[in-house]
C-alpha positions as CSV (number, residue, x, y, z in Angstrom):
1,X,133.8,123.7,45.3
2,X,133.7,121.3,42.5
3,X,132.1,121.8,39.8
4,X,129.2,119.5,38.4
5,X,128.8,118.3,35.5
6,X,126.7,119.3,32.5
7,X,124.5,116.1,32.8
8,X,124.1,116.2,36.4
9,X,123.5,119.9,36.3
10,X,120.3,119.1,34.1
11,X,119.5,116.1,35.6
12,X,119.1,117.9,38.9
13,X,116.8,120.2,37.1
14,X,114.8,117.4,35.9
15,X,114.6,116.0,39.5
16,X,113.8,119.4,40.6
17,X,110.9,119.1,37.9
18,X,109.5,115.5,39.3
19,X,108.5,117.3,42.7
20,X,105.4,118.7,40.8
21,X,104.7,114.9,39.6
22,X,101.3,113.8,41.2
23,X,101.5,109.5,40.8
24,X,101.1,107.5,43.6
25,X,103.5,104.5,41.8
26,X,106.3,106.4,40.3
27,X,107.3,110.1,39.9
28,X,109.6,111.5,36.9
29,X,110.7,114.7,36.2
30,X,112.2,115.6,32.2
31,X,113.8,118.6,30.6
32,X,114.2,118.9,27.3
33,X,117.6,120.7,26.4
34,X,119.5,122.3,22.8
35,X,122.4,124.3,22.3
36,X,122.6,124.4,26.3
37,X,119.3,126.1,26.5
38,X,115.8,124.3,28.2
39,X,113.3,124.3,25.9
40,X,110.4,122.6,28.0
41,X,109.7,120.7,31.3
42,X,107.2,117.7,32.3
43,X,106.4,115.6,34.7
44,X,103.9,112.4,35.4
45,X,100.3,114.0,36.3
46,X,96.7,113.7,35.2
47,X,96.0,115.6,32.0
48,X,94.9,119.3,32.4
49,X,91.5,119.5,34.5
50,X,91.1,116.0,35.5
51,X,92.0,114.8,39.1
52,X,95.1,113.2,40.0
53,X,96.2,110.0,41.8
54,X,97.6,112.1,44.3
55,X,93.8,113.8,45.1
56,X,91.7,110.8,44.7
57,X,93.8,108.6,46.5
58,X,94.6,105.6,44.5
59,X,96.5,104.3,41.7
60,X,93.9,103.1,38.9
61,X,96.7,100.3,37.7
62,X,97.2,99.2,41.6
63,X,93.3,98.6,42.3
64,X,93.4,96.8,39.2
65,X,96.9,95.1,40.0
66,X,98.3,95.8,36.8
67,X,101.9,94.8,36.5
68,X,104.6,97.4,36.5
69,X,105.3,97.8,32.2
70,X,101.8,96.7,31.3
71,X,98.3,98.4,30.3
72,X,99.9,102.1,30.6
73,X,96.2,103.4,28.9
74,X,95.0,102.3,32.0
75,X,97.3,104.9,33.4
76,X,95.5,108.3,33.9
77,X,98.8,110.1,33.7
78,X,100.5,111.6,31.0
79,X,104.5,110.9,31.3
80,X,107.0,113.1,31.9
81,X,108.6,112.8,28.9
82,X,105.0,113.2,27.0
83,X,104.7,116.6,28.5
84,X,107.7,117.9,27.6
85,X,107.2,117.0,24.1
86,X,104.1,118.4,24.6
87,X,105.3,122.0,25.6
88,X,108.0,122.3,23.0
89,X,107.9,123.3,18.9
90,X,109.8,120.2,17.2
91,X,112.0,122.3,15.6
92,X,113.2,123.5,18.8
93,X,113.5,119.9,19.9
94,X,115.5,118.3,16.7
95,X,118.8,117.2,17.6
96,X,118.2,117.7,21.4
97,X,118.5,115.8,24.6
98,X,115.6,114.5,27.3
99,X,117.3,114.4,30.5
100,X,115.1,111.9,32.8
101,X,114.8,111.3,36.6
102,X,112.4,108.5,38.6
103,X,112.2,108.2,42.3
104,X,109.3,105.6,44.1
105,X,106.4,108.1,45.2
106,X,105.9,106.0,48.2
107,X,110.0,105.9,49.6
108,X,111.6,108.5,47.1
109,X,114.2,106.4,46.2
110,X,116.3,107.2,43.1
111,X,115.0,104.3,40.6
112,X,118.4,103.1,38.9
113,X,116.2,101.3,35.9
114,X,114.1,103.9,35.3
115,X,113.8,104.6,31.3
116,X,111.0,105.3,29.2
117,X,108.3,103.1,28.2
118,X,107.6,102.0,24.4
119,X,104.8,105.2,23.7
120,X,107.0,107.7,25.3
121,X,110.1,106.0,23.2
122,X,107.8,106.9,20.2
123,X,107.5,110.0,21.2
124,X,111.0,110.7,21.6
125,X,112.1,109.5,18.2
126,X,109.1,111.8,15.9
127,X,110.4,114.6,18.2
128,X,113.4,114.5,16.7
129,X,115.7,113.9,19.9
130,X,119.3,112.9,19.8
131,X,119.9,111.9,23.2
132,X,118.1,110.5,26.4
133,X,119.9,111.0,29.8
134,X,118.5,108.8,32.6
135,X,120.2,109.2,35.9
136,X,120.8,106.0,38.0
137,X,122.4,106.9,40.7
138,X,122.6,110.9,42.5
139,X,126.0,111.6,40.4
140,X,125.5,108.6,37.4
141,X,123.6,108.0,34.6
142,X,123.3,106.4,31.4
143,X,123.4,108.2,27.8
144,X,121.0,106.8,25.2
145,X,121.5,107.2,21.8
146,X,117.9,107.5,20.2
147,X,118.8,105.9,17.0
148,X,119.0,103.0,19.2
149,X,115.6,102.8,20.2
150,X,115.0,103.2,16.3
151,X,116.7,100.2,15.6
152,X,115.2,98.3,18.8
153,X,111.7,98.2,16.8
154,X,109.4,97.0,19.5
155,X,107.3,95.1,17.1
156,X,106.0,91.9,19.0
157,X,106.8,88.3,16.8
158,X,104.3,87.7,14.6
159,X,101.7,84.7,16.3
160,X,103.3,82.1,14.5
161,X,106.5,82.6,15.9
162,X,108.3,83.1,12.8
């Protein structure tokens, strides 16, 4: 038997993870990893106590038709890679790496363009992560350097256009 890889090993984890997710849209499982040891899990879901997509039935952003990228506040999940943050101490997570899976809730297919949006990017960089892992296929996937997301600054252009 072959043996996987180190990234595929933990993405598989984090796909293991996104099982527990509860959106109708999109589901995503991350780990957080350091010095080859998990330090926390999360997945796309409701905050604690309120009900999920998955039990009321419907998709806030689809009744409202909001674009795929746009309004996420209207979003009554927390993301994957939020709750991972979430569950970890930051110096655990300093100089680590977010492994990240997405699958369509509806068909379960693998998204190859999943990523994560500008407030979990945020996130990501005050954590003090190194390294995001995004699979893209069931055996590929992408390594992101953090300090590029630094240096992407999502600041819109100012309304002049200069």
């Amino acid at each position: 038997m072959e043996r996987i890889s180190k990234e595929n090993y933990y993405l598989d984890i984090a796909e293991t993870v996104l099982e527990r997710a509860t959106c109708l849209r999109r589901v995503y499982g991350a780990i957080i990893v350091k010095n080859d040891e998990i330090i926390s899990t999360g997945y796309n879901g409701a905050p604690r106590g309120r009900a999920n997509c998955s039990t009321l039935g419907y998709c806030p952003r689809e009744a409202l038709r909001v674009p795929r990228g746009e309004r996420y506040e209207l979003c009554r999940s927390v993301h994957a890679e939020a709750n991972a943050i979430i569950s970890a101490s930051r110096r655990d997570m300093v100089g680590g790496t977010l492994y990240l899976v997405g699958r369509d809730a509806r068909t379960g297919r693998l998204l190859p363009d999943a990523t994560s949006c500008m407030m979990c990017r945020r996130m990501v960089i005050n954590a003090g992560l190194r390294t995001v892992v995004i699979r893209t296929t069931e055996t590929e996937f992408v390594t992101v350097p953090v300090s590029e997301w630094v240096e992407e600054d999502d600041l819109p252009p100012p309304p002049d256009g200069t």
